[in-house]
TIZAGU-762862 format. One record per residue (C-alpha): x, y, z. Coordinates in steps of 0.02 Angstrom, whole numbers, padded with zeros to 5 digits, always signed. Layout:
REM residues N
XYZ
...
//
This chain:
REM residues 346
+01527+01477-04277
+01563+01646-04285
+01602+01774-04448
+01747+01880-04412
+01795+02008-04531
+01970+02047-04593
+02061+02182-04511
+02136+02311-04639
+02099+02270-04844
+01977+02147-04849
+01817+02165-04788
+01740+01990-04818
+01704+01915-04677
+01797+01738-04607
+01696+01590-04522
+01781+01510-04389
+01729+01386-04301
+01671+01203-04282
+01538+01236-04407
+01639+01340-04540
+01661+01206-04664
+01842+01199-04675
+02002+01176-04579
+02061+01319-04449
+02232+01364-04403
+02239+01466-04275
+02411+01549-04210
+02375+01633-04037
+02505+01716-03920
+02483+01696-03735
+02607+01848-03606
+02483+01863-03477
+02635+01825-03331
+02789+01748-03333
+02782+01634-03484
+02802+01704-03672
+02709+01586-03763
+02646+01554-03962
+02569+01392-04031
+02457+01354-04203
+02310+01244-04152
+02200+01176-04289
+02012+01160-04260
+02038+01197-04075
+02096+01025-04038
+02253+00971-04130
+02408+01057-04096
+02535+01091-04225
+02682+01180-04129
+02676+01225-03971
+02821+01344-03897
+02851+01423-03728
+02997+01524-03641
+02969+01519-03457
+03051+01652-03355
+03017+01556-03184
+03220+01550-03146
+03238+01747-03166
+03095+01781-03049
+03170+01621-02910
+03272+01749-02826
+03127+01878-02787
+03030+01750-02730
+02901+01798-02855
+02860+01867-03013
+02930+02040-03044
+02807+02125-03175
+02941+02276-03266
+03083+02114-03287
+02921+01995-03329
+02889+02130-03468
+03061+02143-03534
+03087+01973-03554
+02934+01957-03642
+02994+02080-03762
+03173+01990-03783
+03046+01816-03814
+02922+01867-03923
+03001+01858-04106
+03090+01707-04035
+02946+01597-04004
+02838+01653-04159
+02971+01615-04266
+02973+01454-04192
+02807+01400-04210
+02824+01440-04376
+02945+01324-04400
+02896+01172-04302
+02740+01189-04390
+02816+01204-04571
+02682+01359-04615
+02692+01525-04681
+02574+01667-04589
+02482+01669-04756
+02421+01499-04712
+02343+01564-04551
+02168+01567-04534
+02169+01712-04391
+02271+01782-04260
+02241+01767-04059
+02318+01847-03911
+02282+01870-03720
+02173+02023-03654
+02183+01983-03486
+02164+01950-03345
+02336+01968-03311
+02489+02084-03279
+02471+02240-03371
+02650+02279-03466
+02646+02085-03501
+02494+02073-03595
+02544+02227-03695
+02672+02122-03776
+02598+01981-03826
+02429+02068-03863
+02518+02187-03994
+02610+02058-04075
+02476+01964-04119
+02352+02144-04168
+02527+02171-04264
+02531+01998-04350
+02323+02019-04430
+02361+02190-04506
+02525+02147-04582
+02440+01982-04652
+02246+02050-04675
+02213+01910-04563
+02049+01918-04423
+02113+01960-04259
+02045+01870-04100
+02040+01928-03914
+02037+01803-03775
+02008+01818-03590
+02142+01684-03510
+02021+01629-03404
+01928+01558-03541
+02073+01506-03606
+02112+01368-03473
+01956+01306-03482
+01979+01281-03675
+02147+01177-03624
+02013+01046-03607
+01969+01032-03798
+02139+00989-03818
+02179+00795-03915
+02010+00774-03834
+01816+00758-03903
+01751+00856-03753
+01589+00941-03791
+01476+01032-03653
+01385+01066-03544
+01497+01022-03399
+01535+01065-03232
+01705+01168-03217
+01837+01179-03087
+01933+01324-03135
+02096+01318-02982
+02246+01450-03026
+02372+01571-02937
+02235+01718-02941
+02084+01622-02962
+01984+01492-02893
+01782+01472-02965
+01652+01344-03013
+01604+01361-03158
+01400+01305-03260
+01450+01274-03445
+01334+01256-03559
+01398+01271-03705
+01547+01331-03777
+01508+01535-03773
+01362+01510-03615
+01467+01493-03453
+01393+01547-03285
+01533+01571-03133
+01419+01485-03007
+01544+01492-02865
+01715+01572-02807
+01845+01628-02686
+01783+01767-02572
+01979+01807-02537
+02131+01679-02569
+02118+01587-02729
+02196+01423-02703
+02358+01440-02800
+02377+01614-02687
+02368+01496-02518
+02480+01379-02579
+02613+01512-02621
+02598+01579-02455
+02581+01428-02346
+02729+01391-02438
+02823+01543-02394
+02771+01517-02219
+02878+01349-02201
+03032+01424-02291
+02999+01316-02472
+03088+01392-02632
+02986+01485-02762
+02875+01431-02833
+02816+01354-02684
+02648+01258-02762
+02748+01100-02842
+02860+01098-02715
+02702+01088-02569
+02636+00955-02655
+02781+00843-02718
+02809+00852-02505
+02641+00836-02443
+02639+00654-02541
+02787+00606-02387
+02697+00687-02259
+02537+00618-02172
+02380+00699-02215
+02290+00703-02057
+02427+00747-01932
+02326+00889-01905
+02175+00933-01898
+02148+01113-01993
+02009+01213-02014
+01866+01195-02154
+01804+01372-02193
+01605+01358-02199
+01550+01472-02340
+01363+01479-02423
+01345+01374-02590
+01473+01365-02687
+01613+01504-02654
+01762+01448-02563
+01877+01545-02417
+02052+01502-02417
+02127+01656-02305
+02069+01568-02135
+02145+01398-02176
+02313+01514-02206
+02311+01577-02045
+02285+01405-01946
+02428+01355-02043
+02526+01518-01987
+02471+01478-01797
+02520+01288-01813
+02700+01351-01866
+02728+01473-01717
+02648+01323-01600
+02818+01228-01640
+02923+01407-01546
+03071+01376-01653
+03086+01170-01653
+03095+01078-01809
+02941+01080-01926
+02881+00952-01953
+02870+01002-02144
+02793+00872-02222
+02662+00823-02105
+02609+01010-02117
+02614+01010-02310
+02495+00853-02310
+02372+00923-02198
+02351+01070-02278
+02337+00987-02446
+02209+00875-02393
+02096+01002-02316
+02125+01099-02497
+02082+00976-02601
+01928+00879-02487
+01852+01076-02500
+01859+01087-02687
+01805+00895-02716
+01646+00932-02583
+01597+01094-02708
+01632+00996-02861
+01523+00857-02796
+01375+00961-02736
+01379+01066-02917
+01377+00913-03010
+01214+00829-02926
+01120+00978-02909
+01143+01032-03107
+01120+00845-03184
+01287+00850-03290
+01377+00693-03316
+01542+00788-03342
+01672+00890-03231
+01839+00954-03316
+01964+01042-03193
+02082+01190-03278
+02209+01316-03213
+02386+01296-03144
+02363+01202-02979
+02236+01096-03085
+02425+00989-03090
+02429+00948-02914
+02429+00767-02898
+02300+00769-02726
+02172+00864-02810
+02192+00782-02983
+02150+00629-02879
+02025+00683-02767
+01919+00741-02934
+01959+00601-03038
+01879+00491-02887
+01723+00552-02967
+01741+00429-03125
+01708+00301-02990
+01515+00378-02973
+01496+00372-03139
+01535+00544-03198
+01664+00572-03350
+01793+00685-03281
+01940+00788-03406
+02102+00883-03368
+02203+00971-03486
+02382+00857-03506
+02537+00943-03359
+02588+01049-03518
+02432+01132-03540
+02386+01161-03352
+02518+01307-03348
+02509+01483-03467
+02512+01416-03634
+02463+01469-03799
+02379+01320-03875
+02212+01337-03751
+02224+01518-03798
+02177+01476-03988
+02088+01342-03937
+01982+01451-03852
+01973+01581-04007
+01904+01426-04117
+01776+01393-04005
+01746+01585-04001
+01723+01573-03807
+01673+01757-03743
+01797+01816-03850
+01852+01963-03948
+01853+02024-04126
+01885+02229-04098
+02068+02244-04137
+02054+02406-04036
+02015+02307-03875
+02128+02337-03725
+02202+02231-03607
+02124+02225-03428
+02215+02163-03257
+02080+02106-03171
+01934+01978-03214
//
């Protein structure tokens, strides 16, 4: 539990959290990239509304996500999808027990939008304002229609970052292990690019890889100390494997297989080794790729040793707003400064 105090006229502070006493409704905002997002979550686990505007087809014609048009569009969103959590919820803001928003990481002019809104939304209502790092956030997807406690082993896999995560409890976490240069979701994206597949190239990979055979070749397994994972080396076997063909037909979904399995067998091995040397019974996976089907599979293998393993449902793998006040319930290395910035970087 944590006491948060009220932003402008009141200066009694709020309790939120599993031990306050009483119901919290929590309406958070999540802008961090290419999804404008707003959802009211009570007590961190049961979701009330749930809205997001994805931008994904503007950006499919760059080939990626364009930060200036990602901001826009977040500001053409934003009243749009607060009003409509509003009303799929049937509340008023006065019945809000505080406000959340996205510091980062993320892109800059994205985060500004979604961040004020919801530093806007306290102060107009006297309402406690929470700060969440989207990180976090995905882990907190987890909570979600679930009874997940910790400590647990976490397997945090997104387009920027890829880490193994000691939790302990819900504000101890300890990044144990992580990328040293690609995160996963970044590989995909570019082994994906590097066969001609559409933006964005992650689902697509994987939807082919389950046609293709995963061991028609052989690709390399980076060998990195502990825990951290290398992903640029696999990238460029995958590079060399295309030029080997000199202009023939790929042989896409063979290629799209084998890389996937070499992925997914690295972060299962990790995941593995983390769980028996820390004596948790529990492994939870977050984070955008955390919806690929091999991986999925490869960790939930892991029920079959006995150990209880979580991932958020496909909605809540992607940017959404519901882990984000999830995550300000559970007051996970959050914020309560309403002057807090955003950051880029984690």
């Amino acid at each position: 539990m944590k006491m948060i105090k009220n932003t402008l006229f009141t200066e009694k502070p709020v309790e939120i959290g599993p031990e306050s006493g009483y119901d919290n409704y929590i309406m958070a905002i999540e802008s961090s990239c290419d999804e404008t997002a707003c959802a009211i979550v009570k007590n961190g686990r049961e979701v009330i509304s749930n809205v997001v505007a994805s931008q994904i087809k503007t950006h499919e014609k760059y080939g990626g996500v364009i930060p200036e048009i990602a901001a826009r569009e977040h500001l053409e969103s934003i009243n749009v999808v607060i009003e409509e959590a509003f009303k799929q919820a049937n509340m008023k803001p006065e019945e809000i027990t505080a406000f959340a928003g996205t510091v980062g990481p993320g892109l800059v002019g994205c985060l500004l939008v979604g961040l004020n809104a919801a530093k806007t939304l306290a102060l107009v209502y006297d309402k406690p304002f929470i700060g969440v790092n989207h990180l976090n956030a995905h882990l907190c997807g987890n909570y979600i229609d679930t009874d997940l406690k910790p400590p647990y082993i976490a397997l945090l896999i997104s387009g920027g970052h890829t880490q193994i995560i000691d939790v302990k409890s819900y504000s101890e976490q300890t990044i144990i292990g992580e990328t040293i240069d690609d995160a996963v979701g970044e590989a995909y994206d570019k082994v994906a690019r590097l066969i001609g597949l559409p933006y964005p190239g992650g689902p697509v990979l994987d939807k082919l890889a389950k046609e293709g055979n995963p061991h028609a070749y052989k690709l390399p397994e980076a060998k990195v100390d502990g825990y951290n994972f290398s992903f640029s080396g696999l990238k460029t076997a995958v590079l060399r494997l295309v030029k080997s063909f000199d202009g023939q037909e790929l042989p896409v979904n063979d290629i799209c297989a084998s890389f996937q399995e070499c992925v997914s067998s690295t972060l299962y091995k990790k995941v593995k080794k983390a769980l028996e040397e820390s004596g948790y019974k529990q492994v939870v996976i977050a984070g955008g790729v955390a919806a690929n089907s091999e991986i999925r599979k490869k960790i939930f293998s892991l029920e079959n040793e006995g150990y209880r393993v979580n991932a958020p449902l496909m909605k809540y793998c992607t940017d959404n707003a519901a882990m984000v006040a999830s995550c300000a319930y559970f007051n996970t290395n959050t914020f309560d400064d309403i002057d807090v910035e955003v950051f880029s970087r984690a």
